[in-house]
PDB file of N, CA, C, O and CB in Angstrom:
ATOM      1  N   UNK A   1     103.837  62.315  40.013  1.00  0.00           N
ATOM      2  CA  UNK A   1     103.984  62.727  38.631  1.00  0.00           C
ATOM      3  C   UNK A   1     102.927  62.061  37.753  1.00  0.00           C
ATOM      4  O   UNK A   1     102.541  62.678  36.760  1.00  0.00           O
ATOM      5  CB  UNK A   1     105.386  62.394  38.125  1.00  0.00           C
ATOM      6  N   UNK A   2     102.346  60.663  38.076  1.00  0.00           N
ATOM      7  CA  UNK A   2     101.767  59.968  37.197  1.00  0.00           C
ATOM      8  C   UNK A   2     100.208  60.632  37.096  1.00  0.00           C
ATOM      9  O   UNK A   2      99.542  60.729  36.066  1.00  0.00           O
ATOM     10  CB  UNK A   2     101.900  58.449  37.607  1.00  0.00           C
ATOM     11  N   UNK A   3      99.723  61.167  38.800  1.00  0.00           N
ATOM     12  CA  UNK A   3      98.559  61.887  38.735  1.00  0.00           C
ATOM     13  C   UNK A   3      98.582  63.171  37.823  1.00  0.00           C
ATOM     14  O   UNK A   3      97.672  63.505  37.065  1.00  0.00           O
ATOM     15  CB  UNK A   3      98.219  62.220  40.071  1.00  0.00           C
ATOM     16  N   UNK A   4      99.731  63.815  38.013  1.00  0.00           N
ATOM     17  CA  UNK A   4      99.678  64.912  37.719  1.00  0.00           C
ATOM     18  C   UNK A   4      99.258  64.930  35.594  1.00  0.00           C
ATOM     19  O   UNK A   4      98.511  65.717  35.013  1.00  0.00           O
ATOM     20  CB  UNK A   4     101.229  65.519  38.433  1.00  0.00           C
ATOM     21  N   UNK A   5     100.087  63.757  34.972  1.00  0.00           N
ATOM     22  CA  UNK A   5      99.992  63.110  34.028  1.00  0.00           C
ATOM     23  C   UNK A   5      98.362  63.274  33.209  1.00  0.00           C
ATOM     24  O   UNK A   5      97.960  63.780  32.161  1.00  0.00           O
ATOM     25  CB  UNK A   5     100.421  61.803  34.559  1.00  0.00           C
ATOM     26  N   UNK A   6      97.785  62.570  34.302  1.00  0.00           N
ATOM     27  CA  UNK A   6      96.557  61.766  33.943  1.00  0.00           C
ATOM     28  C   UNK A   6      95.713  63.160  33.449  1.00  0.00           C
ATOM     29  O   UNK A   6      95.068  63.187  32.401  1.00  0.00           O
ATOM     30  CB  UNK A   6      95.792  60.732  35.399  1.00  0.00           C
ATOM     31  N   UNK A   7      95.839  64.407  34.461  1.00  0.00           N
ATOM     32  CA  UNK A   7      95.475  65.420  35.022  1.00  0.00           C
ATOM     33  C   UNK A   7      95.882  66.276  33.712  1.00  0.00           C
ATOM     34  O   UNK A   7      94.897  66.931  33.370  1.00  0.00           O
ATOM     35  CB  UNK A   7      96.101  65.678  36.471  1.00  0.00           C
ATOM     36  N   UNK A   8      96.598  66.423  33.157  1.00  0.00           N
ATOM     37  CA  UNK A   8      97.286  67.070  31.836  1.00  0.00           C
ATOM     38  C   UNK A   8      96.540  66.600  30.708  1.00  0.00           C
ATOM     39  O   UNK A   8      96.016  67.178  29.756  1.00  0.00           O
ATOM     40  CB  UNK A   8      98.867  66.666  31.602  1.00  0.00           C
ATOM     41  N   UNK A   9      96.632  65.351  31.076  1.00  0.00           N
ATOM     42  CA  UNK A   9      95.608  64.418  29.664  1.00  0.00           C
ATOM     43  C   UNK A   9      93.719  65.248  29.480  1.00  0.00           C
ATOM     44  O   UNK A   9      93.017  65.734  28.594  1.00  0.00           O
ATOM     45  CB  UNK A   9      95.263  61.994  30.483  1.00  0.00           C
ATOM     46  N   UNK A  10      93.672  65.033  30.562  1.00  0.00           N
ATOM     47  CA  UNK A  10      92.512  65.954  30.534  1.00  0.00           C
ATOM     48  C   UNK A  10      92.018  66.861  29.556  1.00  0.00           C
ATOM     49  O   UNK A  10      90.944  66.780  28.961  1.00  0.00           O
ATOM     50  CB  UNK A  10      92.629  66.641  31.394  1.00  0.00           C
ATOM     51  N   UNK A  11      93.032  67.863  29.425  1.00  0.00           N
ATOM     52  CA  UNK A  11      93.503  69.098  29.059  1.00  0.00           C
ATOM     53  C   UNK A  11      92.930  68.765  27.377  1.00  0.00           C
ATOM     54  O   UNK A  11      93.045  67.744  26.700  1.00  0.00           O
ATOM     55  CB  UNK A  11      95.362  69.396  29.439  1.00  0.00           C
ATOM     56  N   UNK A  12      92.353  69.951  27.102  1.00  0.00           N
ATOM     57  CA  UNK A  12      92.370  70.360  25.582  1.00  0.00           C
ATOM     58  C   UNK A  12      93.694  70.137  24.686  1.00  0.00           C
ATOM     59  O   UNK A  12      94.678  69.959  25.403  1.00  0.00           O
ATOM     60  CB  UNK A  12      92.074  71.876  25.520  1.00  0.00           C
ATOM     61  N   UNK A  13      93.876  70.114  23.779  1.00  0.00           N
ATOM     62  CA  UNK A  13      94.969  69.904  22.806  1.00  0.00           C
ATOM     63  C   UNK A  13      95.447  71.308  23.104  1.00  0.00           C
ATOM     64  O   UNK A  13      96.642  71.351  23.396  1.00  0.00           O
ATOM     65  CB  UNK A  13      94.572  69.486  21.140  1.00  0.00           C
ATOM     66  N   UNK A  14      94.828  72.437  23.103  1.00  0.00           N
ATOM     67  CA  UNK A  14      95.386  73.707  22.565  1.00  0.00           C
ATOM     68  C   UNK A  14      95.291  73.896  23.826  1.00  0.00           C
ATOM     69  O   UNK A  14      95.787  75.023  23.851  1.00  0.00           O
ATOM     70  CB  UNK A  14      94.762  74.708  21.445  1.00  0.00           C
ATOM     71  N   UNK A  15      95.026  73.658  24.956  1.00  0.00           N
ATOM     72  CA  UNK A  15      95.414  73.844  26.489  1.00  0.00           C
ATOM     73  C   UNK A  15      96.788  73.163  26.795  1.00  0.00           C
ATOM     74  O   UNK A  15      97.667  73.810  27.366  1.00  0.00           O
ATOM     75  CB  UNK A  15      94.250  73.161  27.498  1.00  0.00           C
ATOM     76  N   UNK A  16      96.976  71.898  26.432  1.00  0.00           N
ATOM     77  CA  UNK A  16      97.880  71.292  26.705  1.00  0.00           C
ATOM     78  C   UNK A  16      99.598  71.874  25.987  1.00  0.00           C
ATOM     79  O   UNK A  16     100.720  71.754  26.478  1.00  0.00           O
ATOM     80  CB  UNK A  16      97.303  69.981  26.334  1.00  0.00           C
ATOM     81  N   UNK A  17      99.120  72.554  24.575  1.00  0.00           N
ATOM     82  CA  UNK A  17     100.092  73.328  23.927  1.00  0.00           C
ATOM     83  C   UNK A  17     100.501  74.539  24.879  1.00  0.00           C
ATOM     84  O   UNK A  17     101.692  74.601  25.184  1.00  0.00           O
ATOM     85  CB  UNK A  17      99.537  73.807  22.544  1.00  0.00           C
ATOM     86  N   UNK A  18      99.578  75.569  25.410  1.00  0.00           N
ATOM     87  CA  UNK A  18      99.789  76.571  26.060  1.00  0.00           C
ATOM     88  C   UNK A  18     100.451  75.753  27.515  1.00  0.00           C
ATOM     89  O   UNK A  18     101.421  76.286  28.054  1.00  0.00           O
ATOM     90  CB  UNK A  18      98.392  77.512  26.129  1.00  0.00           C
ATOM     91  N   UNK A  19     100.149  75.065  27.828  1.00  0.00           N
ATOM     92  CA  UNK A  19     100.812  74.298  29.243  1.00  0.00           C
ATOM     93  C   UNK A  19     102.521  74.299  28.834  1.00  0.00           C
ATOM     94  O   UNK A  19     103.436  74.824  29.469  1.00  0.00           O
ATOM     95  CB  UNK A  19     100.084  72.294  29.503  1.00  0.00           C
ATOM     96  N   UNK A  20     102.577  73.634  27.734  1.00  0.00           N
ATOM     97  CA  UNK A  20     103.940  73.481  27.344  1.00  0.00           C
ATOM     98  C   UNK A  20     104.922  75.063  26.670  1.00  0.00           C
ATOM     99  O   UNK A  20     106.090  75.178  26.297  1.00  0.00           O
ATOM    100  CB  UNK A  20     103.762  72.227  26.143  1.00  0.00           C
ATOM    101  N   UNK A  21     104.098  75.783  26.737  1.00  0.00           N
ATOM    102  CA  UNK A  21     104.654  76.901  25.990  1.00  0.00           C
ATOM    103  C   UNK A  21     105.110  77.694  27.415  1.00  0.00           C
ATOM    104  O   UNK A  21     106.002  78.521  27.602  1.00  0.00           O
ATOM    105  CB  UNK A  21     103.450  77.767  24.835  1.00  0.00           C
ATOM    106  N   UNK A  22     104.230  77.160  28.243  1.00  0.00           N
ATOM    107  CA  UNK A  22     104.498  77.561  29.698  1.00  0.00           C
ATOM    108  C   UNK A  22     106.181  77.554  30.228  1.00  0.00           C
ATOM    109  O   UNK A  22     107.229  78.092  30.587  1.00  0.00           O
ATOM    110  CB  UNK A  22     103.611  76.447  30.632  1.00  0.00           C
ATOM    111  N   UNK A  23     105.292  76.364  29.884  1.00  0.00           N
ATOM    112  CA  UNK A  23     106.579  75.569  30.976  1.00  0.00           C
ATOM    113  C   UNK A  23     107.875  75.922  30.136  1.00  0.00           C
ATOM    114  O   UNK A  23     108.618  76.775  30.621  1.00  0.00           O
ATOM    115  CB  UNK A  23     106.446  73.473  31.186  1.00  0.00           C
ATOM    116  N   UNK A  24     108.132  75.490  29.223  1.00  0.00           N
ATOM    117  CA  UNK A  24     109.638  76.239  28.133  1.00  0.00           C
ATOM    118  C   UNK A  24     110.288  77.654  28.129  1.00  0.00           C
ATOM    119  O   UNK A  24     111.389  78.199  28.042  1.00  0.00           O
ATOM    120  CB  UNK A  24     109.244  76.310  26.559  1.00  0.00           C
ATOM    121  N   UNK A  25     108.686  77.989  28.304  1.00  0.00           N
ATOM    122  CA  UNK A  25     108.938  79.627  29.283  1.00  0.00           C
ATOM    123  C   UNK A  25     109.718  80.142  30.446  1.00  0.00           C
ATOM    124  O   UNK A  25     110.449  81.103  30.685  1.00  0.00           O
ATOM    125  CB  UNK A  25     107.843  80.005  29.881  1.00  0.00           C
ATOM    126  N   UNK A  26     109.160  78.887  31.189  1.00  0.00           N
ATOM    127  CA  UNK A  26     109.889  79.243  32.499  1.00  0.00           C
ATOM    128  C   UNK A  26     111.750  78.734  32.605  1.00  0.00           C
ATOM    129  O   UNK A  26     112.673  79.374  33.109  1.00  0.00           O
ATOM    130  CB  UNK A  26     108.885  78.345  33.790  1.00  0.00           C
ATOM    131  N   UNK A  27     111.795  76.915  31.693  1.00  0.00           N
ATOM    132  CA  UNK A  27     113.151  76.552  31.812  1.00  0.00           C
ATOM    133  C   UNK A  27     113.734  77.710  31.117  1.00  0.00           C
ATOM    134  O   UNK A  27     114.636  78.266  31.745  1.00  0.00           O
ATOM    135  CB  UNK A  27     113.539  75.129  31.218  1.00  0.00           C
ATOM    136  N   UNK A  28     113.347  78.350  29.633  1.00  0.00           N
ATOM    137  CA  UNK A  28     114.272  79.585  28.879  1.00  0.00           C
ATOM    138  C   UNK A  28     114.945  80.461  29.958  1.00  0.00           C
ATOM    139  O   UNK A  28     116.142  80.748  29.926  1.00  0.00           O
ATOM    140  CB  UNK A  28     113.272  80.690  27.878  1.00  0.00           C
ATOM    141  N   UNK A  29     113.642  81.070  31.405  1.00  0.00           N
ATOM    142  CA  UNK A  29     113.982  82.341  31.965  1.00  0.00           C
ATOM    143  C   UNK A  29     115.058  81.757  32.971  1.00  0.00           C
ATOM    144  O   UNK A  29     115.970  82.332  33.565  1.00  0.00           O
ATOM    145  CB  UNK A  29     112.658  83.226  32.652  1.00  0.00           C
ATOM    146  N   UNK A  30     114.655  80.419  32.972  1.00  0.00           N
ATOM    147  CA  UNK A  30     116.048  79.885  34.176  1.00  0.00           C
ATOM    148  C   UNK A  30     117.127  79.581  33.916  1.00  0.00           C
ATOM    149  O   UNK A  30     118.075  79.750  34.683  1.00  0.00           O
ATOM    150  CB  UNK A  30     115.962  78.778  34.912  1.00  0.00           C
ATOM    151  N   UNK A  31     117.219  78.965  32.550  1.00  0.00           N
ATOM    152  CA  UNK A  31     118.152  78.780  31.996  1.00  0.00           C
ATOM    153  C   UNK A  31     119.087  80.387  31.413  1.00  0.00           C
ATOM    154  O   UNK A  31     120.284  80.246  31.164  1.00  0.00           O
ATOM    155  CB  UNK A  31     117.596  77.791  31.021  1.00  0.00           C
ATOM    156  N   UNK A  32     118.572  81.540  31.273  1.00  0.00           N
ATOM    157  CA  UNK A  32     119.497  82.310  30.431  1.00  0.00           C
ATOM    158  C   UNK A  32     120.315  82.635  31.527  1.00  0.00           C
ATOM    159  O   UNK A  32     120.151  82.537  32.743  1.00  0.00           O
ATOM    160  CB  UNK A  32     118.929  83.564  29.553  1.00  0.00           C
ATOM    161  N   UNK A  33     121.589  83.200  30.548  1.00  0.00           N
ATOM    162  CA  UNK A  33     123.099  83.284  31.358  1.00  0.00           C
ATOM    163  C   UNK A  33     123.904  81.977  31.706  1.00  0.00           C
ATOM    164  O   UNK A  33     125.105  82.172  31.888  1.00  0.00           O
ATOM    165  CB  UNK A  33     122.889  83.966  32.819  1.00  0.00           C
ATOM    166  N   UNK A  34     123.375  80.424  31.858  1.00  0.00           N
ATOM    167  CA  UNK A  34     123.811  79.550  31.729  1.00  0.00           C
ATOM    168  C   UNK A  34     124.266  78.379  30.890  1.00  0.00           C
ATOM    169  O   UNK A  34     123.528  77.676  30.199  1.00  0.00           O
ATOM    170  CB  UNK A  34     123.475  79.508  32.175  1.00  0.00           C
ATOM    171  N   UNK A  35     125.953  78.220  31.080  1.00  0.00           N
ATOM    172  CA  UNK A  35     125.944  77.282  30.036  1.00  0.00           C
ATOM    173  C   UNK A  35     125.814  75.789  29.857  1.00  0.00           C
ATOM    174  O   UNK A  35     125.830  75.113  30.885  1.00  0.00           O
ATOM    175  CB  UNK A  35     126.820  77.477  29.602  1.00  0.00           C
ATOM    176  N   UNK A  36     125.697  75.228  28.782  1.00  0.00           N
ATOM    177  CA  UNK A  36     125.350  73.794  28.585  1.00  0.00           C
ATOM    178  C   UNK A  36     126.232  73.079  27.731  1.00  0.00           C
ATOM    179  O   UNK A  36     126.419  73.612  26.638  1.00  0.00           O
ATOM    180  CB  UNK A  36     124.044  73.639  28.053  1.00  0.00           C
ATOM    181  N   UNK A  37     126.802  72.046  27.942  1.00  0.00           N
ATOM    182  CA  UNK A  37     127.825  70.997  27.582  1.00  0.00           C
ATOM    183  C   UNK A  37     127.237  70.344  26.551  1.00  0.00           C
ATOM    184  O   UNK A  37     126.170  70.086  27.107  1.00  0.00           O
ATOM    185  CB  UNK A  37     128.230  70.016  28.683  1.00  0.00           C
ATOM    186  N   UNK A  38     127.081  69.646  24.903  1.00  0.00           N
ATOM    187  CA  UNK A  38     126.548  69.296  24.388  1.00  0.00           C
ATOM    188  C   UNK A  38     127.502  67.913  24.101  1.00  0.00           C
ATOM    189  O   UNK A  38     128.729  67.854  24.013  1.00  0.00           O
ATOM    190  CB  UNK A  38     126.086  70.221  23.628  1.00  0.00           C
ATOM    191  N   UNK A  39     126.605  66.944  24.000  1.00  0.00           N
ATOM    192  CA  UNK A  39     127.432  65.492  23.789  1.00  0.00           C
ATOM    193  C   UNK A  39     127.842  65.618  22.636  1.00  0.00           C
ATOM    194  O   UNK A  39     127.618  66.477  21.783  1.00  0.00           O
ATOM    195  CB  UNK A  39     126.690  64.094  23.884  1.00  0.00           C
ATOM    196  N   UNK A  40     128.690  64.383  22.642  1.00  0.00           N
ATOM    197  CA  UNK A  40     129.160  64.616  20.688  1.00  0.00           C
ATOM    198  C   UNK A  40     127.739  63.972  19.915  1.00  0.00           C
ATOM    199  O   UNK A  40     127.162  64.729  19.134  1.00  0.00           O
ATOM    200  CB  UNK A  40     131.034  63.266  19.980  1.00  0.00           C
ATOM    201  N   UNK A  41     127.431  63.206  20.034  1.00  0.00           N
ATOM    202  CA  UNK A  41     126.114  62.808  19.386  1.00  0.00           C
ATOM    203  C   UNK A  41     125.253  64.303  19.092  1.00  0.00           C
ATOM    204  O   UNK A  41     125.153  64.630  17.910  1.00  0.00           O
ATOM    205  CB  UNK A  41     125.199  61.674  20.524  1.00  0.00           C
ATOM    206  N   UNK A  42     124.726  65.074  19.988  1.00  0.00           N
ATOM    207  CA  UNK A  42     124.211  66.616  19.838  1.00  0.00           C
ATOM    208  C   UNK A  42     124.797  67.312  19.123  1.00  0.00           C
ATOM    209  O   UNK A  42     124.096  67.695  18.186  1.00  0.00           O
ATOM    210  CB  UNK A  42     124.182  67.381  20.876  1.00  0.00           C
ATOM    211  N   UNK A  43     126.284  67.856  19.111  1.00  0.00           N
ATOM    212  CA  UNK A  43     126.959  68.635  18.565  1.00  0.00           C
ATOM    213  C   UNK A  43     126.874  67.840  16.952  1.00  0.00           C
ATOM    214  O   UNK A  43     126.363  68.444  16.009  1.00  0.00           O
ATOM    215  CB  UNK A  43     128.373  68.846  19.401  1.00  0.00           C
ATOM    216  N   UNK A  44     127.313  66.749  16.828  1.00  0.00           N
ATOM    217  CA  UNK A  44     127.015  66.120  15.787  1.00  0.00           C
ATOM    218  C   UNK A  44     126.052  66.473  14.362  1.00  0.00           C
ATOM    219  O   UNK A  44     126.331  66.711  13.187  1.00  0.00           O
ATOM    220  CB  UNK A  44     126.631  65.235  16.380  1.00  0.00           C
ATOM    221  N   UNK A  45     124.699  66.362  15.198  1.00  0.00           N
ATOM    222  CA  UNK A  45     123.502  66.855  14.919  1.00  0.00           C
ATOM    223  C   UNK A  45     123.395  68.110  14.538  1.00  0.00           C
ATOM    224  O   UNK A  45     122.964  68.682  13.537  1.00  0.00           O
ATOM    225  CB  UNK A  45     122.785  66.705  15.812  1.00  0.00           C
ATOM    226  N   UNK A  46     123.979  68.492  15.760  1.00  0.00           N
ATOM    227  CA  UNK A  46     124.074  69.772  15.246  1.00  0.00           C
ATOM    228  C   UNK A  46     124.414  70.674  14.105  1.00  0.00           C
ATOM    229  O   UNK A  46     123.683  71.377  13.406  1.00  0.00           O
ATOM    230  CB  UNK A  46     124.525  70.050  15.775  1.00  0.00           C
ATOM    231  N   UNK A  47     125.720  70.478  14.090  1.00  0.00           N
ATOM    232  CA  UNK A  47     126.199  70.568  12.786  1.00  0.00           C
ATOM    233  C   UNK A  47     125.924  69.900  11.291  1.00  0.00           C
ATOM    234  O   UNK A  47     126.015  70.459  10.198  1.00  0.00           O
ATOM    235  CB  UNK A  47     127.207  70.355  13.026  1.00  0.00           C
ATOM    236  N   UNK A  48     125.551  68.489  11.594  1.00  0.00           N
ATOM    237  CA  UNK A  48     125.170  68.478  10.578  1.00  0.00           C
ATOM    238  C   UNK A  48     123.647  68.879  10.104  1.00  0.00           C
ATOM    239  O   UNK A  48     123.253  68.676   8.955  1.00  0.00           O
ATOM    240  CB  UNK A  48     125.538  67.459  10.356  1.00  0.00           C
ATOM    241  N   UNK A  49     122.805  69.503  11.185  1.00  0.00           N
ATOM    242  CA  UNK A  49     121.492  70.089  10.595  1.00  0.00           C
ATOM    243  C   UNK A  49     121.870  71.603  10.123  1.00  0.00           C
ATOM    244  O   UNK A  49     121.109  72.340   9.496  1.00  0.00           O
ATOM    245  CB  UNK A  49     120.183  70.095  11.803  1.00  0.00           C
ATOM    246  N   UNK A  50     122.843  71.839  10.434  1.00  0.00           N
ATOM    247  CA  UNK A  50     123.266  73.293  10.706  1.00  0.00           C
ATOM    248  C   UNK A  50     123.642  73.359   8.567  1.00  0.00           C
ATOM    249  O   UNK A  50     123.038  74.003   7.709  1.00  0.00           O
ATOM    250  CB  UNK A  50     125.124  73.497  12.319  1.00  0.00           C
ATOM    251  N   UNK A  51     124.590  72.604   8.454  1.00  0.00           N
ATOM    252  CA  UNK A  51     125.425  72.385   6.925  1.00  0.00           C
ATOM    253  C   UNK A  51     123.929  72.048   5.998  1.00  0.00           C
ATOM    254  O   UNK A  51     123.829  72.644   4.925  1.00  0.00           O
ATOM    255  CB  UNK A  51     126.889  70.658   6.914  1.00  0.00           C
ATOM    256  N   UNK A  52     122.834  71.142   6.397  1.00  0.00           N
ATOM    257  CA  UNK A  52     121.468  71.115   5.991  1.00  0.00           C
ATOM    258  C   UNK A  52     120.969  72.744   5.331  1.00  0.00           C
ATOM    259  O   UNK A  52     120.739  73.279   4.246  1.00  0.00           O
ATOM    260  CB  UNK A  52     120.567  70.626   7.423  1.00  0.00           C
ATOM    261  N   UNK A  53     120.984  72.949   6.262  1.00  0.00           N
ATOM    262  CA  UNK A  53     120.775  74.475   6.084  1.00  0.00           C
ATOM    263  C   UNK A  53     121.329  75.325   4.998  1.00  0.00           C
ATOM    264  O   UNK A  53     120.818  75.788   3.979  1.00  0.00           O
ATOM    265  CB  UNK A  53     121.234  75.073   7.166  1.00  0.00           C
ATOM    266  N   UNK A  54     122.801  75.412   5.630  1.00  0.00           N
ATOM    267  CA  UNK A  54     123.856  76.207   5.102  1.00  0.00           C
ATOM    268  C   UNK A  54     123.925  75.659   3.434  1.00  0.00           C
ATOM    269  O   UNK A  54     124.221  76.447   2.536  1.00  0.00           O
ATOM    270  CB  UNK A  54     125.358  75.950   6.072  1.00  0.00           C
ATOM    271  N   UNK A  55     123.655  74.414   3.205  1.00  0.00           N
ATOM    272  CA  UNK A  55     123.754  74.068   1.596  1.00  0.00           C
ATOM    273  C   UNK A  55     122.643  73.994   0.670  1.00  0.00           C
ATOM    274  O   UNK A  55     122.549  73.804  -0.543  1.00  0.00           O
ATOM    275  CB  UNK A  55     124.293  72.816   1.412  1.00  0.00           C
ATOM    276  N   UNK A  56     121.692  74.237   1.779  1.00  0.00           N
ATOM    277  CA  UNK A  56     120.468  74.397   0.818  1.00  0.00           C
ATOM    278  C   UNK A  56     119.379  73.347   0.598  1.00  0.00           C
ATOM    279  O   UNK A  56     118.265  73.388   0.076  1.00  0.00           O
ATOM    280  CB  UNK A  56     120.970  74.602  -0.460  1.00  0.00           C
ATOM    281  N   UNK A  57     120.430  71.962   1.451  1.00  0.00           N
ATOM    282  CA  UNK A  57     119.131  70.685   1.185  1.00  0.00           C
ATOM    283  C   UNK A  57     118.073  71.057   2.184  1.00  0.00           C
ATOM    284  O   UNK A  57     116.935  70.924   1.734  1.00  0.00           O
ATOM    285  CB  UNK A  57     119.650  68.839   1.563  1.00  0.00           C
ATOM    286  N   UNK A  58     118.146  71.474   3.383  1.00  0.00           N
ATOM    287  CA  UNK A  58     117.094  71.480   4.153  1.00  0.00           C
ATOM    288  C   UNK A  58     115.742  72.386   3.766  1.00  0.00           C
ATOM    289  O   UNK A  58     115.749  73.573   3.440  1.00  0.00           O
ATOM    290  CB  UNK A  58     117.635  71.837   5.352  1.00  0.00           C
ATOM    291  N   UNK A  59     114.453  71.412   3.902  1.00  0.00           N
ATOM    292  CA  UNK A  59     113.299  72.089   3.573  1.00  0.00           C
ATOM    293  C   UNK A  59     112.909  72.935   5.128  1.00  0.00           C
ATOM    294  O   UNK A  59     112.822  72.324   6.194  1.00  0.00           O
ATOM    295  CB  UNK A  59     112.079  70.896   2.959  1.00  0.00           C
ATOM    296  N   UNK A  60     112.729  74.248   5.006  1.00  0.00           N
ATOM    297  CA  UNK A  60     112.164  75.203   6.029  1.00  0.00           C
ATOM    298  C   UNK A  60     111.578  75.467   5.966  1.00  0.00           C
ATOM    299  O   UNK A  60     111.278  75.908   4.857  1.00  0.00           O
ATOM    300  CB  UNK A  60     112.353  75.972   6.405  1.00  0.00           C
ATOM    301  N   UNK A  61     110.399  75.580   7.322  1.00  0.00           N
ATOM    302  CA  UNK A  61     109.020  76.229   6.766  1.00  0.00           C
ATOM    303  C   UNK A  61     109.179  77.840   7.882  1.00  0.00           C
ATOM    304  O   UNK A  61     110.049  77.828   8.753  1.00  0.00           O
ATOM    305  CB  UNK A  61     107.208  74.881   7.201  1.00  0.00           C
ATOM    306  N   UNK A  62     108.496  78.791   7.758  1.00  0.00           N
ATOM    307  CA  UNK A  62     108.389  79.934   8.485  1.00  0.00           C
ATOM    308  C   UNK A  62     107.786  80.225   9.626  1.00  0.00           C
ATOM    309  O   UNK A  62     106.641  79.776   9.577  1.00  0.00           O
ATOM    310  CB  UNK A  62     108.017  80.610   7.897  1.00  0.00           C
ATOM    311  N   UNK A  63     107.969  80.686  10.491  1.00  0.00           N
ATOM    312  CA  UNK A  63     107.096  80.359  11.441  1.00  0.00           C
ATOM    313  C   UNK A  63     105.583  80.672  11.322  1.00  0.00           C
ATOM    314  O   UNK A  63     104.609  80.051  11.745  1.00  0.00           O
ATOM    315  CB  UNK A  63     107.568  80.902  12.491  1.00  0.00           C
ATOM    316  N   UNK A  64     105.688  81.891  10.577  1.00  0.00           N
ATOM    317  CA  UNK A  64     104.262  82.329  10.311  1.00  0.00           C
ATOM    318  C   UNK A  64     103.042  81.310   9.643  1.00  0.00           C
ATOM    319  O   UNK A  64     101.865  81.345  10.003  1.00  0.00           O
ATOM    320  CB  UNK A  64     104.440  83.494   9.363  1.00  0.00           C
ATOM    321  N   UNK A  65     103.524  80.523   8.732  1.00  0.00           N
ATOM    322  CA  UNK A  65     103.085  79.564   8.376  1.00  0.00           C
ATOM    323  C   UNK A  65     103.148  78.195   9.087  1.00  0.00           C
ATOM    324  O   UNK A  65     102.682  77.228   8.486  1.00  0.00           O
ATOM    325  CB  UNK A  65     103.483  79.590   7.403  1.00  0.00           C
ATOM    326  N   UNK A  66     103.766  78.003  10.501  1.00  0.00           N
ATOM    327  CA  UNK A  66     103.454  77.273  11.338  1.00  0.00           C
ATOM    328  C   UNK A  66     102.489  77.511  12.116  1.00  0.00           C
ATOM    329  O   UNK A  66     101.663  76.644  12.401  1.00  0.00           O
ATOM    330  CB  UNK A  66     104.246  77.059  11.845  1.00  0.00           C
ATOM    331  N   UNK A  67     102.435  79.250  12.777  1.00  0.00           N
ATOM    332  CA  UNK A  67     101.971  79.752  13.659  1.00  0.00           C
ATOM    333  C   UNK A  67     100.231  79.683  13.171  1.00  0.00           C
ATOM    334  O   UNK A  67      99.202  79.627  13.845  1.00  0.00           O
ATOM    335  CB  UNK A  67     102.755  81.103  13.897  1.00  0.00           C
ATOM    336  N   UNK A  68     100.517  79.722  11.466  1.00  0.00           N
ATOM    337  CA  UNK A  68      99.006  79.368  11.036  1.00  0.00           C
ATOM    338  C   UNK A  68      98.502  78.341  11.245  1.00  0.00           C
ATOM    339  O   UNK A  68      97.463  78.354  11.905  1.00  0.00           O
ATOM    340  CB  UNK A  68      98.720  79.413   9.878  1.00  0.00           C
ATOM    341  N   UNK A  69      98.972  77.223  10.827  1.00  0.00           N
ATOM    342  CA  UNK A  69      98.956  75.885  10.532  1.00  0.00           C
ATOM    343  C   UNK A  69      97.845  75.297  12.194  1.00  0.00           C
ATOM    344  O   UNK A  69      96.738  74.799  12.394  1.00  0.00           O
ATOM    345  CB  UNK A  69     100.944  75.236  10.326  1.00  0.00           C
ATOM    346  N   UNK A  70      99.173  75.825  13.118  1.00  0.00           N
ATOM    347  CA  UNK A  70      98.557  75.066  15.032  1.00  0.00           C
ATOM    348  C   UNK A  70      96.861  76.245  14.942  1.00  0.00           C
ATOM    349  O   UNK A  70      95.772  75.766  15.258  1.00  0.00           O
ATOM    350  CB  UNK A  70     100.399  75.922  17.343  1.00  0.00           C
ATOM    351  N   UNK A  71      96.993  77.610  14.508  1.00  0.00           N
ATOM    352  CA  UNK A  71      95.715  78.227  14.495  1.00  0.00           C
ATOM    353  C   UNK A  71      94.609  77.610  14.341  1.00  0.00           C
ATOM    354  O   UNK A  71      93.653  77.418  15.093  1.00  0.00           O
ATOM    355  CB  UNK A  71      95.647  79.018  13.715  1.00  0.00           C
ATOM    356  N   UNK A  72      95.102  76.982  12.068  1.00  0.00           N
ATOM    357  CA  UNK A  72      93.740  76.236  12.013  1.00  0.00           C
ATOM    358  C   UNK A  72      93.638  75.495  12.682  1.00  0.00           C
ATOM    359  O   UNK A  72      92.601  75.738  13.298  1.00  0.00           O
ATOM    360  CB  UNK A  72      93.337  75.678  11.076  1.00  0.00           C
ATOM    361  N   UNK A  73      94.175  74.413  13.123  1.00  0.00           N
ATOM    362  CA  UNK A  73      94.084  73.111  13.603  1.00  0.00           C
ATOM    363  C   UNK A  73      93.627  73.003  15.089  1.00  0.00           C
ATOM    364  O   UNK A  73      92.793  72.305  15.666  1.00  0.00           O
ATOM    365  CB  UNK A  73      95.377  72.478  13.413  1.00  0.00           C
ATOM    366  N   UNK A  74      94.483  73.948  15.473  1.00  0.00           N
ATOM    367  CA  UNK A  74      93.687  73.728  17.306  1.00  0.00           C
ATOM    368  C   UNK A  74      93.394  74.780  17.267  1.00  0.00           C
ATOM    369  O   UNK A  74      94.010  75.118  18.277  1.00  0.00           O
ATOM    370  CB  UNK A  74      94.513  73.365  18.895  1.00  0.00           C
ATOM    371  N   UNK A  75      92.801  75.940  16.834  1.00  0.00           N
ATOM    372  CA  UNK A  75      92.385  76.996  17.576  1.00  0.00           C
ATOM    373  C   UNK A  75      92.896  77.631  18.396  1.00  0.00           C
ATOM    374  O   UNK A  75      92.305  78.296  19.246  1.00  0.00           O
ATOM    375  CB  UNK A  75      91.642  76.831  18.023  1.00  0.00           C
ATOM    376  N   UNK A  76      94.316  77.499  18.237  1.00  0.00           N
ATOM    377  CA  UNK A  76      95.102  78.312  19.529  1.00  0.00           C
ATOM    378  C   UNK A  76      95.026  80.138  19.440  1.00  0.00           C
ATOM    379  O   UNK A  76      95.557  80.821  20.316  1.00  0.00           O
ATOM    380  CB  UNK A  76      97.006  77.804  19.438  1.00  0.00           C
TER     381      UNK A  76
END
């Protein structure tokens, strides 16, 4: 794992993003249809980012304006 590591480091910023967009890719396609147990600490979180939301304190940004943001910045 540690070679493989070093070997990643290598990698462009906006290579290393697409590596990871990869890979999330693949746990999503393995993961659907299965379920997952969430600790109380998670669920926690959860909810309370969730009520963040729901009341209006949380600042959101769009994706489109993320999707810009990694553009300028790395050239993805």
């Amino acid at each position: 794992m540690a070679e493989l590591l070093v070997e990643i480091s290598k990698l462009s910023i906006a290579a290393r993003i697409r590596l990871v967009q990869e890979i999330l890719g693949t746990i999503a396609k393995e993961a659907e249809g299965q379920e997952f147990e969430f600790t109380n600490v998670h669920r926690a979180e959860i909810e309370s980012r969730s009520a963040s939301i729901a009341n209006g304190k949380a600042k959101t940004v769009s994706w489109d304006k993320i999707e810009s943001a990694l553009i300028e910045r790395y050239g993805l």
